[in-house]
N, CA and C atoms as a LAMMPS dump frame, in Angstrom:
ITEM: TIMESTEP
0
ITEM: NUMBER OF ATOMS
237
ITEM: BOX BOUNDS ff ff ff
-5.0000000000000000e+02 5.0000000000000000e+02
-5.0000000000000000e+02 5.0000000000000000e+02
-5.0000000000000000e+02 5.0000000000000000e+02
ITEM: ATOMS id mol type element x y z
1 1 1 N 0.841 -1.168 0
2 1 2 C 0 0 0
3 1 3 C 0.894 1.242 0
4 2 1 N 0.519 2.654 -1.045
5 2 2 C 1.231 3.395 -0.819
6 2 3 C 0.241 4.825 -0.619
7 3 1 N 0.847 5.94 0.119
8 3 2 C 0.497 7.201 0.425
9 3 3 C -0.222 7.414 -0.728
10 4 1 N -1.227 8.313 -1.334
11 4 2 C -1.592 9.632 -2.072
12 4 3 C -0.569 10.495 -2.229
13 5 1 N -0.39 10.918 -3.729
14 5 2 C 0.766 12.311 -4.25
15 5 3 C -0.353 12.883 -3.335
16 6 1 N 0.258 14.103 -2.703
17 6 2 C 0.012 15.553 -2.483
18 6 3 C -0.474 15.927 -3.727
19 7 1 N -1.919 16.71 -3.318
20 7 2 C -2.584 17.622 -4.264
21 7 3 C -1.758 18.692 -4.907
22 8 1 N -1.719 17.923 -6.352
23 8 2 C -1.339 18.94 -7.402
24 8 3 C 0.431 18.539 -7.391
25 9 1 N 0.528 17.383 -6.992
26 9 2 C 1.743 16.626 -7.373
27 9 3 C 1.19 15.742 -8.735
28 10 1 N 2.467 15.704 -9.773
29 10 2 C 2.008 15.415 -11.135
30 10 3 C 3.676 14.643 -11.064
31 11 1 N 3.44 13.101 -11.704
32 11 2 C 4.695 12.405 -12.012
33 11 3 C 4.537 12.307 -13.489
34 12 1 N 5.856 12.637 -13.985
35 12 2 C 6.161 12.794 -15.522
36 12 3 C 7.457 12.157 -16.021
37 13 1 N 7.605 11.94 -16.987
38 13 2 C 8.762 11.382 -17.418
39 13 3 C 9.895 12.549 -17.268
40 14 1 N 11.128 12.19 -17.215
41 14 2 C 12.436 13.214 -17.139
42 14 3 C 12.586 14.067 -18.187
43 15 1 N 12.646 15.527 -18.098
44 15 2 C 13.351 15.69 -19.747
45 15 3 C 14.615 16.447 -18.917
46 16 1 N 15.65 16.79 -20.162
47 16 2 C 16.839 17.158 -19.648
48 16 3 C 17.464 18.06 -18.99
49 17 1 N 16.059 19.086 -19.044
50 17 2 C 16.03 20.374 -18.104
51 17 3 C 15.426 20.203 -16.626
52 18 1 N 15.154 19.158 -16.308
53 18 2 C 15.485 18.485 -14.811
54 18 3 C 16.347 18.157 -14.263
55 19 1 N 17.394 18.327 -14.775
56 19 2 C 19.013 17.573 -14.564
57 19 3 C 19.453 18.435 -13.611
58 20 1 N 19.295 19.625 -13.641
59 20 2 C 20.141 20.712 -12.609
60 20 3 C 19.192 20.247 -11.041
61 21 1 N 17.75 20.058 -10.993
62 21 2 C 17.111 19.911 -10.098
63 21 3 C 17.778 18.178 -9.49
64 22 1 N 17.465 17.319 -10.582
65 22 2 C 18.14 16.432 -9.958
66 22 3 C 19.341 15.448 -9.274
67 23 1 N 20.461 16.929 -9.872
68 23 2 C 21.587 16.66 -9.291
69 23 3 C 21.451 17.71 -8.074
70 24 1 N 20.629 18.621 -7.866
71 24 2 C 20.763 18.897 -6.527
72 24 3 C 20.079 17.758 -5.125
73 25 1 N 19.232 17.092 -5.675
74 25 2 C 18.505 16.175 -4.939
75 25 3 C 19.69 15.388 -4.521
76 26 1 N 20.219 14.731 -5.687
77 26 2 C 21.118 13.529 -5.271
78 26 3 C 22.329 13.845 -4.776
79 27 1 N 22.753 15.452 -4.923
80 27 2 C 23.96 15.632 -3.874
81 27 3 C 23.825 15.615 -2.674
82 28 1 N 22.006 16.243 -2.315
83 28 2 C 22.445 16.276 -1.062
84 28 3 C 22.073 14.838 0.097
85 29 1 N 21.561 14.158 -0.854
86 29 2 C 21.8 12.401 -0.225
87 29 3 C 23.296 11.983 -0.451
88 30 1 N 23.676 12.156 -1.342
89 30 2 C 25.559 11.32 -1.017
90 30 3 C 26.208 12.581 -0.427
91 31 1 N 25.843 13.248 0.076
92 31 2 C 27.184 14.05 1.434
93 31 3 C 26.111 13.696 2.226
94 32 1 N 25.086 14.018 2.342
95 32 2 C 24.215 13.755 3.879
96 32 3 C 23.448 12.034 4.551
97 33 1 N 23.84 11.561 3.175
98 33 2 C 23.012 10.286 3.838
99 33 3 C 23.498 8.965 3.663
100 34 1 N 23.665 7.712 3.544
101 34 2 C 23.637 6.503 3.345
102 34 3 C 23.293 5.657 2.637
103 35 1 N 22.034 5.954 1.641
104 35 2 C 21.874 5.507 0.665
105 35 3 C 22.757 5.339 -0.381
106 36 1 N 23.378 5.964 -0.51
107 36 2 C 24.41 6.11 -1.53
108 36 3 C 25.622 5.11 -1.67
109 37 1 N 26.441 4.517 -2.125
110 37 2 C 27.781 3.968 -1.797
111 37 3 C 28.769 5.492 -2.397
112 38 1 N 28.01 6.04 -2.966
113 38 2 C 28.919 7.462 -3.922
114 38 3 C 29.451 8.065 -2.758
115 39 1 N 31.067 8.716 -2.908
116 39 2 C 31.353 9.779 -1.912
117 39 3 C 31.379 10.947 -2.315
118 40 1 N 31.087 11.413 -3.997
119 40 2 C 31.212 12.392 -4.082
120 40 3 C 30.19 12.086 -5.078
121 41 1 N 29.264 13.384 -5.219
122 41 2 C 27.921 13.844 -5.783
123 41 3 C 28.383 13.972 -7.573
124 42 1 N 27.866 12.966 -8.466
125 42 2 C 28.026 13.224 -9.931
126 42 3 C 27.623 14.744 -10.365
127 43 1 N 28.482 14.919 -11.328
128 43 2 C 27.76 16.416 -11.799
129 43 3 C 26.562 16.198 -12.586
130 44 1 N 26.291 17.612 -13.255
131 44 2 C 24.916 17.178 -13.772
132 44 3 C 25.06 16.612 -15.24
133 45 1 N 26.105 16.892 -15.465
134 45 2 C 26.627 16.117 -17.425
135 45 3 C 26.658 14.643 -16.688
136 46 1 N 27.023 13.92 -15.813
137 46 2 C 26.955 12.486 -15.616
138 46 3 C 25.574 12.267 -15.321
139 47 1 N 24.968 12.984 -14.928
140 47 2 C 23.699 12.113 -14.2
141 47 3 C 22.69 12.399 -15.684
142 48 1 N 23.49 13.218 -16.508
143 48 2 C 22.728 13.089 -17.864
144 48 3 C 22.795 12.09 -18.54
145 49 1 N 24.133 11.423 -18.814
146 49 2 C 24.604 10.288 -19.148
147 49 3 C 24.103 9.035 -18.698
148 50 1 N 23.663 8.967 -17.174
149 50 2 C 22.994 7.879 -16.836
150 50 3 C 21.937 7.792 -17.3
151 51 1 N 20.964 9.121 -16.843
152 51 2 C 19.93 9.115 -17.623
153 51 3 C 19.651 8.562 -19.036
154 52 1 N 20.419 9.127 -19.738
155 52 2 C 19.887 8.44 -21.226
156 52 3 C 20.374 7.034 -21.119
157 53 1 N 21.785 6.39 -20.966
158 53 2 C 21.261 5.151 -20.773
159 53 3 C 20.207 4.454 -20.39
160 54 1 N 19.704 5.08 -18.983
161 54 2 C 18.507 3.968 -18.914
162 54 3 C 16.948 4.627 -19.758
163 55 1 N 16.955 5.647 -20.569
164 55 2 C 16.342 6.105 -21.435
165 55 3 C 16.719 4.998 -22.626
166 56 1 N 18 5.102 -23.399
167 56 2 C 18.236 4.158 -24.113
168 56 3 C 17.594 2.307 -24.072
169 57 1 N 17.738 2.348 -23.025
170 57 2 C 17.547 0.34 -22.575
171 57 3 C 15.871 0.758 -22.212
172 58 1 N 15.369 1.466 -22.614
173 58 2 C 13.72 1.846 -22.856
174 58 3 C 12.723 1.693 -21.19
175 59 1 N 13.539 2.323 -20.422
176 59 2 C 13.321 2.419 -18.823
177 59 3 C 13.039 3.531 -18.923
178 60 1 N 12.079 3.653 -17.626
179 60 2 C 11.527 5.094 -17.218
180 60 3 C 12.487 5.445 -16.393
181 61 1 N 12.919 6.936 -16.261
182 61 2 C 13.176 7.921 -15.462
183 61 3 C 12.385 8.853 -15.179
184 62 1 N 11.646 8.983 -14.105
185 62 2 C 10.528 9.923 -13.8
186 62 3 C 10.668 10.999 -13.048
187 63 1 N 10.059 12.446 -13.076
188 63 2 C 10.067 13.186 -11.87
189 63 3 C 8.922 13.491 -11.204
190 64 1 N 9.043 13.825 -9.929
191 64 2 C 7.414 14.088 -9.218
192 64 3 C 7.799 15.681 -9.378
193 65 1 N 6.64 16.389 -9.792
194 65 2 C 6.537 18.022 -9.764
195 65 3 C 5.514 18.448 -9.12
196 66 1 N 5.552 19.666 -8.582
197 66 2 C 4.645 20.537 -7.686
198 66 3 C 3.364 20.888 -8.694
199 67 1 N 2.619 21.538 -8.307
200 67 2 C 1.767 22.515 -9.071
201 67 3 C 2.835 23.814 -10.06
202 68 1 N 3.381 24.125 -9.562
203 68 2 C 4.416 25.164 -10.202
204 68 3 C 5.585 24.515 -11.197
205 69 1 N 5.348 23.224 -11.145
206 69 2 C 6.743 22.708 -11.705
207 69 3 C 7.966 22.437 -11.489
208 70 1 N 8.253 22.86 -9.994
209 70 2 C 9.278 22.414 -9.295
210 70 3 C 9.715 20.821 -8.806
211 71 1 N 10.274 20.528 -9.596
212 71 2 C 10.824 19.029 -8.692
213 71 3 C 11.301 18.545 -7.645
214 72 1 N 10.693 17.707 -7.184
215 72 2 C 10.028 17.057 -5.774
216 72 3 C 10.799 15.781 -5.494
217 73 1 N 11.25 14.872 -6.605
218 73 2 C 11.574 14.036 -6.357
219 73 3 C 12.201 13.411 -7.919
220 74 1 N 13.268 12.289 -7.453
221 74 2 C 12.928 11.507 -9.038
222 74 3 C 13.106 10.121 -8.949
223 75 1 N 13.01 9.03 -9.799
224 75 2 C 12.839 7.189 -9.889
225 75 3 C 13.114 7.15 -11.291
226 76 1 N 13.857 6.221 -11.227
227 76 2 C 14.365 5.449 -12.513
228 76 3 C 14.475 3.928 -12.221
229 77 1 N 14.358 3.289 -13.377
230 77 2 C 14.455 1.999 -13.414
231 77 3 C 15.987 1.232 -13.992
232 78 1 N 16.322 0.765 -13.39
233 78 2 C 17.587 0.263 -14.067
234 78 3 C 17.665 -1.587 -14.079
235 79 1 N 18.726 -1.68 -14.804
236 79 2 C 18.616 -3.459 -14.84
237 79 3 C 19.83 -4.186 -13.705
C-alpha cells in the first residue's frame, strides 16, 4: 500500500532540463546520507549520461513536480 501524491503533485517522465534539479537532490543524499555507496555527488553532465542510458535500454526515469513545476523528487528503473 502506498500514500496519495500531495494535491497537485504530477509524475512525468524526465526531460533534460530536470538535470540541474536532480543533481541537486542527489547531492544532497551522497554528502548527507547513506543511501548512496557514492562519496562524491556526480555532476549534472553524468547524471545526464545515466539518464539516457537507462532512457536508451527503454526504462523510465521519472520526476514528481509541484503545481508550479518544481521538482520534488525523481525514480528510474535500471537493470
Amino acid at each position: 500500500m502506498h500514500a496519495p501524491l500531495p494535491e497537485g503533485t504530477l509524475l512525468r517522465p524526465s526531460a533534460e532540463t530536470d538535470l540541474a534539479a536532480i543533481a541537486t537532490i542527489y547531492a544532497h543524499h551522497v554528502t548527507t546520507g547513506l543511501a548512496s555507496f557514492e562519496e562524491t555527488p556526480p555532476d549534472q553532465a553524468e547524471l545526464g549520461r545515466r539518464r539516457e542510458a537507462v532512457l536508451a535500454a527503454g526504462l523510465p526515469w521519472l520526476v514528481a513536480v509541484d503545481a508550479t513545476g518544481t521538482v520534488l523528487g525523481y525514480a528510474y528503473a535500471g537493470l
